[in-house]
Every structure is written in structure tokens, then in C-alpha cells.
Residue, then its C-alpha position, 0 to 999 in steps of 0.5 A: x818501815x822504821x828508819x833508824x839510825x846506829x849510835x856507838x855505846x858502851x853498855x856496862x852490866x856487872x860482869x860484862x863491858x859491851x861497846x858496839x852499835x845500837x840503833x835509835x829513831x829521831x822519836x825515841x830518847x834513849x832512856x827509852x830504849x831501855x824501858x820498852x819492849x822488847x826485853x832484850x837489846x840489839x847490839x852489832x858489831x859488838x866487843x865484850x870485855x868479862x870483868x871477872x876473867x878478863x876475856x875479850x871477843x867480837x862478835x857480829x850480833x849480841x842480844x843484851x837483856x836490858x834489865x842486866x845494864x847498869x849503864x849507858x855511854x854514848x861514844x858518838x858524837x852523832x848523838x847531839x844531832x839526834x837530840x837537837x831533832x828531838x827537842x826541835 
């Protein structure tokens, strides 16, 4: 067992917008989470805007192929914890 913890993001690839949770150990920086295995990111409680149409859903789960984000942004202040952690 793996304790992780959930960080509120935004995810951005060129067609979609996803903000939602996604889920880091005190070990891992999160560049990291975008350049190992597995290929795809879990994401909960996940809203998805389409940049194209314009629709908007939620959803519970959504798995985001790593190599289709163009950017991450960290909407929780829990984020600076985590690092200060890290670098201790």
C-alpha cells in the first residue's frame, strides 16, 4: 500500500480542459507523474470543458493520456506541503 494524497488540477490538452483530483505520494514530484508508467492519468471527480464545442460534463473517474497534456495547473494550496516534504 501506497499512501497518496489528492491535489485539485487542471489538466489542458488541445481540445479538452479537465480539473479534477489527481493523486501524489510525498516521493514523487509532480513532473513525474507525467513521465512514468502508466500511460494514462487518473483523474476523479473530473469536470471536462471541449474547447472546440463548448460542452461541459462531470464525471466520477476520467483516464487522461498523459502524452495529450500540454499543461498542468495546480489549484491546491496543499500543493506547497507537499513539496516542503519533499525537499526536507
Amino acid at each position: 500500500f501506497i499512501n497518496k494524497s489528492p491535489f485539485l488540477v487542471e489538466l489542458v490538452t488541445s481540445d479538452f480542459e479537465i480539473t479534477g483530483c489527481i493523486y501524489l505520494t510525498t516521493v514523487l514530484q509532480s513532473w513525474q507523474i507525467l513521465e512514468n508508467d502508466p500511460a494514462f492519468l487518473p483523474v476523479t471527480d473530473a469536470e471536462i470543458f471541449s474547447i472546440n464545442k463548448g460542452t461541459f460534463w462531470k464525471v466520477p473517474f476520467a483516464a487522461v493520456n498523459k502524452a495529450h497534456i500540454t499543461s498542468i495547473i495546480y489549484k491546491s494550496s496543499d500543493l506547497a506541503k507537499l513539496t516542503s516534504k519533499i525537499r526536507a
